[in-house]
N, C-alpha and C positions, 0 to 999 in steps of 0.2 A: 862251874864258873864260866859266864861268857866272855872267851878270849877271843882277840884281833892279832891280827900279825902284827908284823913290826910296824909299830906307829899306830895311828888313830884312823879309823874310817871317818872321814869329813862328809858331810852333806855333799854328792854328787862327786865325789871320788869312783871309782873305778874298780879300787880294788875289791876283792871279797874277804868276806869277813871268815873266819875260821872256829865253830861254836861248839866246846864241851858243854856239859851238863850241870850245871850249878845247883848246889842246895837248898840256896838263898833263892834260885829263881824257876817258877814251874814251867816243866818241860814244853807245854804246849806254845806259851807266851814264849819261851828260849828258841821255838823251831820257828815258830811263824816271823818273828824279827829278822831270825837269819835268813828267811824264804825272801821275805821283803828286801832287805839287804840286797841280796841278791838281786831283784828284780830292778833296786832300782840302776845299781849298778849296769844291769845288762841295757834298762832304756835308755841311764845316758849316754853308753857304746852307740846305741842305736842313734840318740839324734846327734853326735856328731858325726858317723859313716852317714847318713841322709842327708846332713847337712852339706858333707863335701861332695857327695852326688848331684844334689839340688844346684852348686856351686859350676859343674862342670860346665852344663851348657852354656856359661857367660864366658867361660875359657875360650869352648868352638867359636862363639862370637866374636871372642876378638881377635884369635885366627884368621876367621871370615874377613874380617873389617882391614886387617893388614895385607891377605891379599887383595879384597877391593880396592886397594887405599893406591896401589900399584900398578893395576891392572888401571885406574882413572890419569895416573899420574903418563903411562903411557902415551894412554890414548889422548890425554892432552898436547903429546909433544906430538904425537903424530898429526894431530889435528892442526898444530902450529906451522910443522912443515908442507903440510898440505897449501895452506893459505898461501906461507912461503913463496910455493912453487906458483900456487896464480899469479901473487903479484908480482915474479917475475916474468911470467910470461907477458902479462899485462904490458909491462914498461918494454920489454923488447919489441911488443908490436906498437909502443905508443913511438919508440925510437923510429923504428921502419917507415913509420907513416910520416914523422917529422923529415924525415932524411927524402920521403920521395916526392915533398912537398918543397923543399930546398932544390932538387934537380928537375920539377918545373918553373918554378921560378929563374932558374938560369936559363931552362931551355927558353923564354919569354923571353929572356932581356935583347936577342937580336931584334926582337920583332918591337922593341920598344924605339920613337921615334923623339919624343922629347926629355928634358933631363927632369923638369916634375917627373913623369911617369917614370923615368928609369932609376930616380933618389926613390917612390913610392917601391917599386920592387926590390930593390936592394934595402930597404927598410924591412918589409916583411922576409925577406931573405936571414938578415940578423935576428929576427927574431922567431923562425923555424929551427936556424941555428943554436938560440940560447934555450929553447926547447927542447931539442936534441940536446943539450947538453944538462938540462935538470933530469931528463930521462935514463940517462947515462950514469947521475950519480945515484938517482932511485934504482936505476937495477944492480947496482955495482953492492949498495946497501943490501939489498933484495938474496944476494950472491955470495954473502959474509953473514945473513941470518939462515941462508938454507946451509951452510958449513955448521952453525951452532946447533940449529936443532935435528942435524943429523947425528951429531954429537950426543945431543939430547935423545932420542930415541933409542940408541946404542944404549948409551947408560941406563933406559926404563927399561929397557928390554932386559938387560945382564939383573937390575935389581928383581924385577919381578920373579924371573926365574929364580933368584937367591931365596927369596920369599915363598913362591909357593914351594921347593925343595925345603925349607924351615918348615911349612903349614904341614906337610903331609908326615913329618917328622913331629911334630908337636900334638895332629888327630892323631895317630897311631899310637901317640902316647896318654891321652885322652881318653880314647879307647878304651887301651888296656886298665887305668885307672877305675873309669866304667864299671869295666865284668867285675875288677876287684873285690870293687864298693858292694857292687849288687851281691856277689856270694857272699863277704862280709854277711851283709843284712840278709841272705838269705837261712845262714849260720848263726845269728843271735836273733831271727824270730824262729829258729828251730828251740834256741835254749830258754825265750822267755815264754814259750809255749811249755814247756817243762817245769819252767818256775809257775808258773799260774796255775799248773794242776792242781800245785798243794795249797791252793788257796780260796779258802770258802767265796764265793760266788759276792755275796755281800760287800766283804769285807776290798774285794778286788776291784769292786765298782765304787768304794770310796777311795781309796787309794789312787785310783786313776783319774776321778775330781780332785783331789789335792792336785795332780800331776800336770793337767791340764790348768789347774789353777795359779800355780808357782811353778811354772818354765821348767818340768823335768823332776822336780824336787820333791818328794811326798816324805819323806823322813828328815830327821834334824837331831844332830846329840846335843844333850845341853852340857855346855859347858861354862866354869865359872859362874853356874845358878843361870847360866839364860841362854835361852833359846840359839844353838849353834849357826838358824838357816835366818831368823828376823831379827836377832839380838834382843828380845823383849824379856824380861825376869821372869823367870818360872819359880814361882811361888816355895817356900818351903816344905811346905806339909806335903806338895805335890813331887817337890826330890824326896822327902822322907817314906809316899809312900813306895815310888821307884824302885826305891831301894829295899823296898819289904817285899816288893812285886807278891802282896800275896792270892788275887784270884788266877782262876787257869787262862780265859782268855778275855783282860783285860789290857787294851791300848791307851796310855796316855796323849796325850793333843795337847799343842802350842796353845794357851789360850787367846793367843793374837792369830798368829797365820793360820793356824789350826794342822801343819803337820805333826805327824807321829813321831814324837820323841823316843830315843833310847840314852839311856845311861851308863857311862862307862866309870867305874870304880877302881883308881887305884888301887894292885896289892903293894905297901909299901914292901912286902916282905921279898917281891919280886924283884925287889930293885938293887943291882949291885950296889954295894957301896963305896963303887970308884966312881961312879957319875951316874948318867941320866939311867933309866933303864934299855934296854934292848928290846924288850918284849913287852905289851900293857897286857897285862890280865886286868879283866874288867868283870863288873853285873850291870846288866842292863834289863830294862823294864820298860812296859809301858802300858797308857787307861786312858780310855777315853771312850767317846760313841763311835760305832764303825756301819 
């Protein structure tokens, strides 16, 4: 009888399947499903450890992208303080020049002999003064922004550092994920190299068309009369003959998706009778063209 552990093998379950020898079903058809079983079991291990490997370099990226993000944010404040410092320099010397344009203009006004001409200098007088005095409040401005983005710089500078101490903490663990993954998969193409030994040449290159065809999935149990992997009815005469499983190595096929069906028969006889069962013993079968 081909028996399952506790529960049911689903289409793309993981676990293995566990196979005595039934009477009802010949031996070669009983080995090759469990071979398969197996196999497919170990390639869907495989494509989700490659999937999370595939996955990792987006991870490094966005590592990358948070300390770049840091490292810009910096050198923006640094770039602002820079500017900062010109334009106070700027106004400090626009101040200087206002201010020494104010002490010739006085040194002038002995030498001035009429009251137009000494109203005209003292006109331009007030207004060196009120130039000097917009200058005075552009650098005063100028001198309360170089206080902020020294401030600012402090704080890029303390984040960045926090950031890249988080990145090199986050690759090393990345990394190690990494080597994981790769021994992982270097470990279940050790066993699916094992599982394909026992599998005729033929049979293993159709198998791996269904696999490629449907995302991973080359087998299906039917249940409830249809198709476990596409939901589609499988015929009666085609459970009936399942269930007789009588050539040696015939595989039955979805007649829709075209996976390799297997069939799992309840033993009622196996079933407590306080509740559900603990254990399925099943027969399973299968025919088709491989």
């Amino acid at each position: 009888m081909l028996t399952l552990g506790p529960g049911r093998l689903r289409p793309g379950c993981a676990c293995r399947a566990k196979v005595r020898h039934c009477a009802r079903m010949p031996a070669a058809v009983q080995k090759i499903l469990h071979t398969l079983l197996d196999l497919q079991a170990v390639d869907v291990r495989l494509h989700e450890v490659r999937a999370r490997l595939a996955a990792l370099p987006k991870k490094t990226a966005e590592v990358d992208a948070r300390v770049a993000a840091a490292k810009a944010a910096l050198e923006q404040s640094k770039a602002s303080q820079l500017n900062t410092i010109k334009d106070r320099k700027k106004y400090e010397l626009d101040v200087e020049q206002w201010k020494e344009r104010v002490r010739k203009y006085r040194d002038q006004t002995s030498q001035i002999k009429t009251n137009e001409a000494y109203k005209a200098l003292q006109h331009e007088v007030e207004m060196a003064e009120a130039e000097i005095a917009k200058a005075e409040d552009r650098l005063l401005e100028q001198m309360v922004n170089a206080e902020e983005y020294d401030r600012r710089v402090k704080t890029s500078e303390k984040d960045l550092k926090e950031v890249e101490d988080a990145a090199r903490g986050q690759r090393a663990k990345i990394d190690a994920e990494k080597a994981a993954e790769e021994k992982e998969i270097a470990a279940l193409e050790a066993e699916r190299a094992r599982a394909v030994a026992d599998i005729p040449e033929n049979l293993l290159d159709h198998y791996d068309r269904i696999v490629r065809k449907h995302n991973g999935i080359a087998l299906a149990e039917v249940r409830n009369e249809k198709c476990g992997a596409c939901g589609m009815i499988v015929r009666p005469h085609v459970i009936q003959e399942m269930r007789r499983a009588k050539g040696e190595d015939e595989l039955f096929h979805c007649e829709t998706c075209t996976r390799i069906l297997y069939y799992i028969e309840a033993d009622d006889s196996s079933v407590p009778a306080s509740g559900p069962a603990q254990q399925s013993s099943a027969s399973a079968a299968a025919h088709g063209e491989c």
